[in-house]
C-alpha positions in Angstrom: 3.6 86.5 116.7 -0.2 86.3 118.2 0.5 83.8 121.1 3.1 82.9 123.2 2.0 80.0 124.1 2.7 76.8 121.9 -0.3 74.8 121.1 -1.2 70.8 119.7 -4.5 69.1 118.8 -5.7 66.3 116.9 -6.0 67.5 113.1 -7.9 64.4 112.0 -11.5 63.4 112.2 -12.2 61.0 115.7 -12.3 57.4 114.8 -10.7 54.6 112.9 -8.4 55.4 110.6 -5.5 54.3 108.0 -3.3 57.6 109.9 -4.1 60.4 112.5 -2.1 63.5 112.4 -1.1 65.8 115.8 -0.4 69.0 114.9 1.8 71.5 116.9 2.7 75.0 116.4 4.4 77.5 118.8 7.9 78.7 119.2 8.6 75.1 121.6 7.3 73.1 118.7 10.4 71.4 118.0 11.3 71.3 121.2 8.3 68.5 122.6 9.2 66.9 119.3 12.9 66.2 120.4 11.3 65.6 124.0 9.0 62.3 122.7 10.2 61.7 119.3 13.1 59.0 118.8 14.2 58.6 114.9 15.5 55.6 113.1 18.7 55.1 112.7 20.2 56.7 116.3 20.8 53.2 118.1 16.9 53.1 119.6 14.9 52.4 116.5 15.5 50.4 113.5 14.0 50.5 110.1 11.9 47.9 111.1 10.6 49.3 114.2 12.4 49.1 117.7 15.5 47.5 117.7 16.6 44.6 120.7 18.6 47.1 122.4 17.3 48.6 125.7 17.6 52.1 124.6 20.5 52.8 126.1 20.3 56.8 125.9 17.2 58.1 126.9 15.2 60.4 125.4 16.8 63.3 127.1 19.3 62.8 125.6 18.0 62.5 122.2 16.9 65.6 122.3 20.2 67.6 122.3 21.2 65.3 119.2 18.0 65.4 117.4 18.4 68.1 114.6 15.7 67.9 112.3 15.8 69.5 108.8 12.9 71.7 107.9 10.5 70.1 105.5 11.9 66.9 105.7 10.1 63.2 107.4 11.3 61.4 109.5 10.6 57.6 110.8 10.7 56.8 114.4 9.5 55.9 117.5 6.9 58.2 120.3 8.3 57.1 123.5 7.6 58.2 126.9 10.5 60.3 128.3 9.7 59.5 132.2 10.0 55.6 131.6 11.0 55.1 127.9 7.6 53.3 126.7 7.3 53.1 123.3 3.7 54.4 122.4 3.4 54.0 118.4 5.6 54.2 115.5 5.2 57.2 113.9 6.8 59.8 110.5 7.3 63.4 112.4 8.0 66.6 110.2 9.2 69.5 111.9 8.3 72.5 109.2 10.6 76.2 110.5 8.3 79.5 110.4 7.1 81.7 108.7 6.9 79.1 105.8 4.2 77.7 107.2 0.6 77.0 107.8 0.3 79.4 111.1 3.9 81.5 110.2 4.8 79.7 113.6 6.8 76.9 114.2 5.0 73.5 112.9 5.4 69.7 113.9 3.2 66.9 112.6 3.5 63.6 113.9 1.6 60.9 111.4 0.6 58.0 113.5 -1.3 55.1 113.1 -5.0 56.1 113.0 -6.3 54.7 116.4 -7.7 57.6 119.0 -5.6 55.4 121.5 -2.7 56.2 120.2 -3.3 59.5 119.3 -4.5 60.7 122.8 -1.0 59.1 123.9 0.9 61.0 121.9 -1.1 64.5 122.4 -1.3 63.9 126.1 2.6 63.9 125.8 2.8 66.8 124.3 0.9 68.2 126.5 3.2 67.3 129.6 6.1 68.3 127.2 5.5 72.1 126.7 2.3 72.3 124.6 -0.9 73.7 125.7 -4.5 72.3 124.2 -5.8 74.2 121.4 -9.1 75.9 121.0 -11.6 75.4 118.2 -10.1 76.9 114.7 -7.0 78.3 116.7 -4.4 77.0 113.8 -6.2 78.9 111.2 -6.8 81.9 114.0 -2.9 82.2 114.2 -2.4 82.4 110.8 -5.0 85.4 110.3 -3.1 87.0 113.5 -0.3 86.6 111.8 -1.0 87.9 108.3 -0.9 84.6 106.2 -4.6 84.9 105.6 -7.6 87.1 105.9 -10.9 86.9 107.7 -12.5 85.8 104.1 -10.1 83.3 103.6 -9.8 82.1 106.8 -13.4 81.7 107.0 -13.4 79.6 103.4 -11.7 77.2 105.6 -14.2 75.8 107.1 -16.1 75.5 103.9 -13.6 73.6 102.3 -13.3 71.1 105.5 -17.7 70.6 105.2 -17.9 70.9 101.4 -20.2 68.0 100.5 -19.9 68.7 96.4 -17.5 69.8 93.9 -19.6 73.2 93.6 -19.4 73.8 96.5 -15.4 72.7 97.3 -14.9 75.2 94.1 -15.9 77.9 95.4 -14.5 77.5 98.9 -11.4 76.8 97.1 -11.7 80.2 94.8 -12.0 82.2 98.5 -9.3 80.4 100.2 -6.7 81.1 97.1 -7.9 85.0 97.4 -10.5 85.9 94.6 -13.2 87.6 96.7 -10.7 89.1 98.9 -9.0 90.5 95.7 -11.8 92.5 94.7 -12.8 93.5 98.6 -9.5 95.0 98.3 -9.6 96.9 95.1 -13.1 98.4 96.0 -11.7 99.4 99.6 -8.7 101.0 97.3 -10.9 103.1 95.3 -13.0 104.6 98.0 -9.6 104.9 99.9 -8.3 107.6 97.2 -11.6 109.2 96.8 -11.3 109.6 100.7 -7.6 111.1 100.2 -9.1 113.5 98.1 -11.8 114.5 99.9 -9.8 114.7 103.2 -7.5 117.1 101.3 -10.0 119.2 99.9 -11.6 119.8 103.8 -8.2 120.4 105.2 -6.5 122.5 102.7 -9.4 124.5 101.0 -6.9 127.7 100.2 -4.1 125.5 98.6 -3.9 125.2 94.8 -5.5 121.6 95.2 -7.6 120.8 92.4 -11.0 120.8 94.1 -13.2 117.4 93.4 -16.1 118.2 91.3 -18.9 116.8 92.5 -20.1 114.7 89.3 -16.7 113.1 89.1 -17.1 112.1 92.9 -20.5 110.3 92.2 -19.1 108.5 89.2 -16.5 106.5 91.8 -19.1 105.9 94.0 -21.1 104.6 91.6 -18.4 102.5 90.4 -17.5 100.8 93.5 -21.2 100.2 94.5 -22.3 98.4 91.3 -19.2 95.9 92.5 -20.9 96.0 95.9 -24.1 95.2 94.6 -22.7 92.7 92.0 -21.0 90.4 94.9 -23.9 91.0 96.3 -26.4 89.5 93.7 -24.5 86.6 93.7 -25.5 85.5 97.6 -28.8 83.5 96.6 -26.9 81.1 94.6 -23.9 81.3 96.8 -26.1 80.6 99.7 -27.9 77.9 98.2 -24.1 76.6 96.6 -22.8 76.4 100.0 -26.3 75.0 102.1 -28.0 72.9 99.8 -30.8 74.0 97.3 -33.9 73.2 99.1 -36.4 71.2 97.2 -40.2 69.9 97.4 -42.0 68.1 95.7 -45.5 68.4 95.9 -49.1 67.3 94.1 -52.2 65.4 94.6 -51.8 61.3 95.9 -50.5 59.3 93.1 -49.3 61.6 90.4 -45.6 60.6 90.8 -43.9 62.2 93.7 -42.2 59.5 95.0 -41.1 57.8 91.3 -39.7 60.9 90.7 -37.8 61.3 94.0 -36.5 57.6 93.2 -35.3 58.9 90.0 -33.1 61.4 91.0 -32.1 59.9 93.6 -30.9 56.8 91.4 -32.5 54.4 94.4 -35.7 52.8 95.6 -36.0 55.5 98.7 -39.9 56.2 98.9 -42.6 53.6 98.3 -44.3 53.7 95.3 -47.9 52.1 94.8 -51.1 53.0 92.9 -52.7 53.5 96.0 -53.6 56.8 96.8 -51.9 58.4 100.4 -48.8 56.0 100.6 -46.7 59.0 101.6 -47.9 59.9 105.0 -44.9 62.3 106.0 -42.6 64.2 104.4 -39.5 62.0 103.4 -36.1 64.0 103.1 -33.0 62.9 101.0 -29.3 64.8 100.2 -28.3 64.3 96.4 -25.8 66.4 94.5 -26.9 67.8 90.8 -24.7 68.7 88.5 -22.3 69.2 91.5 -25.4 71.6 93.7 -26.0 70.4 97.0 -30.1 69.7 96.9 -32.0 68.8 99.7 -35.3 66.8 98.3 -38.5 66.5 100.0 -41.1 63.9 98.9 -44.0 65.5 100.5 -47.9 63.6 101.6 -50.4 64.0 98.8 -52.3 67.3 99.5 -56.0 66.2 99.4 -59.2 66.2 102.0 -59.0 63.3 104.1 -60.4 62.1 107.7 -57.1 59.9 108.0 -55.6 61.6 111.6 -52.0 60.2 110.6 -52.1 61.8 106.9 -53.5 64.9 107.9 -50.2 65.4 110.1 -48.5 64.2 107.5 -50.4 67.0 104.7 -49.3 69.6 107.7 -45.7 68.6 107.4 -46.0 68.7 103.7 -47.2 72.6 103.4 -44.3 73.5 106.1 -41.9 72.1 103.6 -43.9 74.2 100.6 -43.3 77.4 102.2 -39.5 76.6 104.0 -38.2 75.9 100.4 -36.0 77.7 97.6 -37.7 75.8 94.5 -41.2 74.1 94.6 -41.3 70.7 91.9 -45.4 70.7 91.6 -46.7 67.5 90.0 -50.0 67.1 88.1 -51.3 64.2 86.3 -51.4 64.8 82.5 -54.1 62.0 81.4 -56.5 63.7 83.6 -57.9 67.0 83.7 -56.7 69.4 86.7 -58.4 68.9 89.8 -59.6 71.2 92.4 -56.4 69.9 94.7 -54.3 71.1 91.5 -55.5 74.8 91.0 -55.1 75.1 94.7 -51.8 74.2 94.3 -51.0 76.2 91.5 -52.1 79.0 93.0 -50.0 78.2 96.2 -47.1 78.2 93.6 -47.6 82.0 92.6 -44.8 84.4 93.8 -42.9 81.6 93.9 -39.8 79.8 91.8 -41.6 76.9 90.5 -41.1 73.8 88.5 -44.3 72.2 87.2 -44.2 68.5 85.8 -46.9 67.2 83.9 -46.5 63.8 84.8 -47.9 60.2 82.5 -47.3 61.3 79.3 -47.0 57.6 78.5 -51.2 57.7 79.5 -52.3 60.3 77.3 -51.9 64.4 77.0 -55.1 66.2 78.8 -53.4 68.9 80.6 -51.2 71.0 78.2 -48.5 73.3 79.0 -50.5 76.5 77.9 -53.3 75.4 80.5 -50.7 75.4 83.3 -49.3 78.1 81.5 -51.9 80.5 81.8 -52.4 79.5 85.3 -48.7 79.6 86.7 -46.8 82.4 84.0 -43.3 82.6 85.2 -43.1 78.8 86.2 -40.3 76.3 84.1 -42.8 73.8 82.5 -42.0 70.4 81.4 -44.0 67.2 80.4 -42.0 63.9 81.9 -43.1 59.9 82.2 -41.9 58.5 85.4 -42.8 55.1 84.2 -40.5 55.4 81.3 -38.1 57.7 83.2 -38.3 60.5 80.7 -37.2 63.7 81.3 -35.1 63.2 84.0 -31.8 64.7 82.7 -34.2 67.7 81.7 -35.3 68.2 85.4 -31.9 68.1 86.3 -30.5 70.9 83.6 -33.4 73.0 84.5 -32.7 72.6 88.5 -29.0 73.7 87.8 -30.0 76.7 85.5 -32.6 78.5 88.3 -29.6 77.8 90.6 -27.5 80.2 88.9 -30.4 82.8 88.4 -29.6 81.6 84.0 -26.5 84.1 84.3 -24.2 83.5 87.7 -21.8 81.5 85.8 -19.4 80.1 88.6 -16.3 79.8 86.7 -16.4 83.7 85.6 -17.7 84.6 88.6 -17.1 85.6 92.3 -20.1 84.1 94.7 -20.4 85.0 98.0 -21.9 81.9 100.4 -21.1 83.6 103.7 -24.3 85.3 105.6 -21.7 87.6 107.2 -20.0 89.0 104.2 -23.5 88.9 102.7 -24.3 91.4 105.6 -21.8 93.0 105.5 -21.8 94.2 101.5 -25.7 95.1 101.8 -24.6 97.4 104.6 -21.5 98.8 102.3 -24.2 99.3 99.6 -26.8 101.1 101.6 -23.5 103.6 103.2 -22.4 104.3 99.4 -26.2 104.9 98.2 -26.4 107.7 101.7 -22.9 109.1 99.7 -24.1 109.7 96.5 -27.5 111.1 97.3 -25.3 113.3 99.7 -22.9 113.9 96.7 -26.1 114.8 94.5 -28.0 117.3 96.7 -24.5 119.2 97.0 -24.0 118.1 100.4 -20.8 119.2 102.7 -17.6 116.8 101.9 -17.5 116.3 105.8 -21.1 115.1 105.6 -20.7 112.7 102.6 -17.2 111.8 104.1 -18.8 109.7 107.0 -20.8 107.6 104.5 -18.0 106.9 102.2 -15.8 105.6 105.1 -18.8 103.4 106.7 -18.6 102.0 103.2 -15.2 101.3 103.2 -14.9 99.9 107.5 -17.7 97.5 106.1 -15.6 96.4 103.6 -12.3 96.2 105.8 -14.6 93.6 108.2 -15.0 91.4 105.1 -11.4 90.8 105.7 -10.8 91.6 109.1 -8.8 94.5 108.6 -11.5 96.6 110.8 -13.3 94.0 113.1 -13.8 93.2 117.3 -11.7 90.9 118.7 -15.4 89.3 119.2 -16.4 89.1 116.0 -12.9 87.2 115.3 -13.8 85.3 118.6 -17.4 84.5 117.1 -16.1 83.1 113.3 -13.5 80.9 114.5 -15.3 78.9 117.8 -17.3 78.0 114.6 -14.3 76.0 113.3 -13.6 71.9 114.3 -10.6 71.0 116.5 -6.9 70.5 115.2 -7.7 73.2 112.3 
């Protein structure tokens, strides 16, 4: 076991609340239960609640006759041991390690959902054997004690903040195992090439077949297009897990803020003919197709004297360049303006949406104008008068999430920043190997690169980490998980 030292938090968010849970874990878990937990049905508490008697046996004594089954709930009553005051009714399971969340001992004691109530019964715990837990320490035990991996531990988190079902799926993918899966066959493979090469440098005069060099790079190739595979997956994992970062920027009054209203399905930014309503950026959450966006109705980007709108213009072009996707809106019953080709120059180099808005009002612009201008942008003609287009907006949005081939149910996707780090540092080790490998190197030369590949690896899963880096991911996590 990792501690010795039995622990309880709060495992519910702070406020109001239908139920809170404590949690518990430690080898003394069951012990503060029997300490502060009185069941129904033992002469102090009824079905119903407390019964009229005066509790004639204290709690003391309840816990010698107190035998909970593993797994199993029970009703009752908290109750002070020092003076026998009842604090809330309450259901207590006592769950019996390893089968359980930390392989410790577990109690969880379901109370009524008032923070009152719930600091009673933690701060008896507390002066019953338990010790306060620190941020993420549940989940901590049960990568100390082998339940689950750095990765998965890690997807807890992600799970606990997902604001989507895209991005809950893929947490839920990690936690259940897939990425570590393939972390571990990779590390497998380069742990037999390493076997091999170890045997070849240590027995070079014993009939051991010797590894031919070819063969050698072939596995390392192997293992590093998986590497780099997991690794072209990050943008979208990133973006799955953070939010796909959106603006939307044009001229005054060609539709930003109607078309911010449409997606959003609500009346958020003001919309008027006059030019310059928007005078500062205007940011919104909204989930597409289950991707976390982040939408920014930006100022109108024109020449003006206005001291308030040329802040605002400022705030716009910080939003242009801090974005993943720019949505550029130009009015298509006019021709393109000076402000426009400005704009869709800005928009070069960069993964672009253009809408050529007012279809309703005639077709000046066409798409092979903008076309010709902006090459590699998604083009589409919409009416946010008439609402058209929108679903369109919204299929495109999704398919430049997933790059048009990161398909999510097929696929792996990797939305950690460390593990992103991590296989980009395997990748360059096993690229060192095979040019090593290829110029005929000594094994003990291209042995050192294979195993920095495969330690990089091992700290995806914390099978080769610091005790700080542990220290580092889980102070990340809330209390009570």
């Amino acid at each position: 076991m990792c501690e010795n030292e039995t622990i309880a938090a709060i495992s519910t968010a702070f406020g109001e609340g239908g139920i809170g849970i404590v949690r518990i874990s430690g080898a003394e878990a069951l012990h503060v239960l029997q300490k502060i937990f009185v069941p129904a049905g033992t002469g102090n508490v009824s079905s119903a609640g407390v019964s009229s008697a005066e509790h004639a046996s204290d709690c003391g004594d309840n816990a010698t006759a107190f035998q909970p089954v593993s797994r199993m709930m029970y009703y009752g009553m908290i109750m002070d041991p020092a003076d026998r005051h009842k604090v809330d009714e309450v259901m207590a399971v006592y769950m019996k390690a390893p089968h359980t969340y930390t392989r410790e001992d577990v109690v969880e004691i379901d109370s009524h959902g008032s923070m009152v109530s719930l600091r009673k019964i933690l701060s008896l715990c507390y002066q019953y054997g338990a010790s306060p837990a620190a941020r993420g320490e549940f989940t901590k035990r049960a990568f100390l004690n082998g339940r689950l991996d750095l990765s998965q531990a890690e997807s807890v988190m992600d799970l606990i903040r997902a604001k989507t079902d895209a991005t809950f799926d893929v947490a839920l993918e990690q936690l259940q195992g897939r990425l570590s899966d393939e972390i571990r066959t990779m590390r497998q493979n380069l742990m037999d090439l390493l076997v091999d090469m170890t045997v070849n440098i240590d027995y070079p005069d014993e009939d051991i077949e010797e590894i031919i060099y070819e063969r050698m790079q072939a596995q390392l190739d192997d293992v590093k297009k998986s590497v780099d595979r997991l690794l072209a997956s990050s943008d979208t994992g990133r973006i799955i897990r953070d939010g796909l970062r959106v603006a939307i920027i044009g001229r005054p009054n060609v539709g930003k803020s109607s078309l911010m209203n449409a997606l959003l399905g609500e009346n958020r930014a003001i919309v008027t003919d006059v030019p310059g309503t928007t005078r500062d950026t205007i940011e919104e959450s909204l989930s597409i197709h289950g991707i976390p966006v982040r939408l920014t109705d930006t100022a109108g980007i024109r020449e003006t004297e206005d001291t308030i709108e040329k802040i605002g213009i400022e705030r716009s072009k910080d939003s242009f360049n801090q974005s993943d996707l720019i949505v550029l809106m130009v009015d298509g019953s006019v021709p393109l303006t000076k402000e426009d080709h400005f704009l869709l120059d800005r928009c070069r180099g960069r993964k672009a949406m253009v809408l050529i808005n007012k279809k309703d009002e005639g077709k000046i612009v066409s798409e092979e104008e903008i076309g010709s201008l902006l090459p590699d942008a998604v083009i589409l003609r919409t009416s946010m008068k008439e609402q058209v287009s929108i679903d369109a907006i919204e299929n495109e949005v999704t398919a430049m999430v997933h790059c048009g081939g990161v398909v999510q149910q097929d696929s792996t996707i990797v939305t950690n920043a460390r593990h992103e780090q991590l296989l980009r540092d395997a990748s360059h080790a096993l690229a060192d190997a095979m040019d090593a490998a290829a110029g005929g190197e000594p094994l003990e030369l291209i042995e050192i690169d294979v195993h920095e590949g495969y330690d990089r690896l091992g700290e995806i899963l914390g099978e080769s980490v610091s005790d700080d880096i542990i220290q580092e991911v889980f102070s990340r996590f809330c209390l009570g998980k």
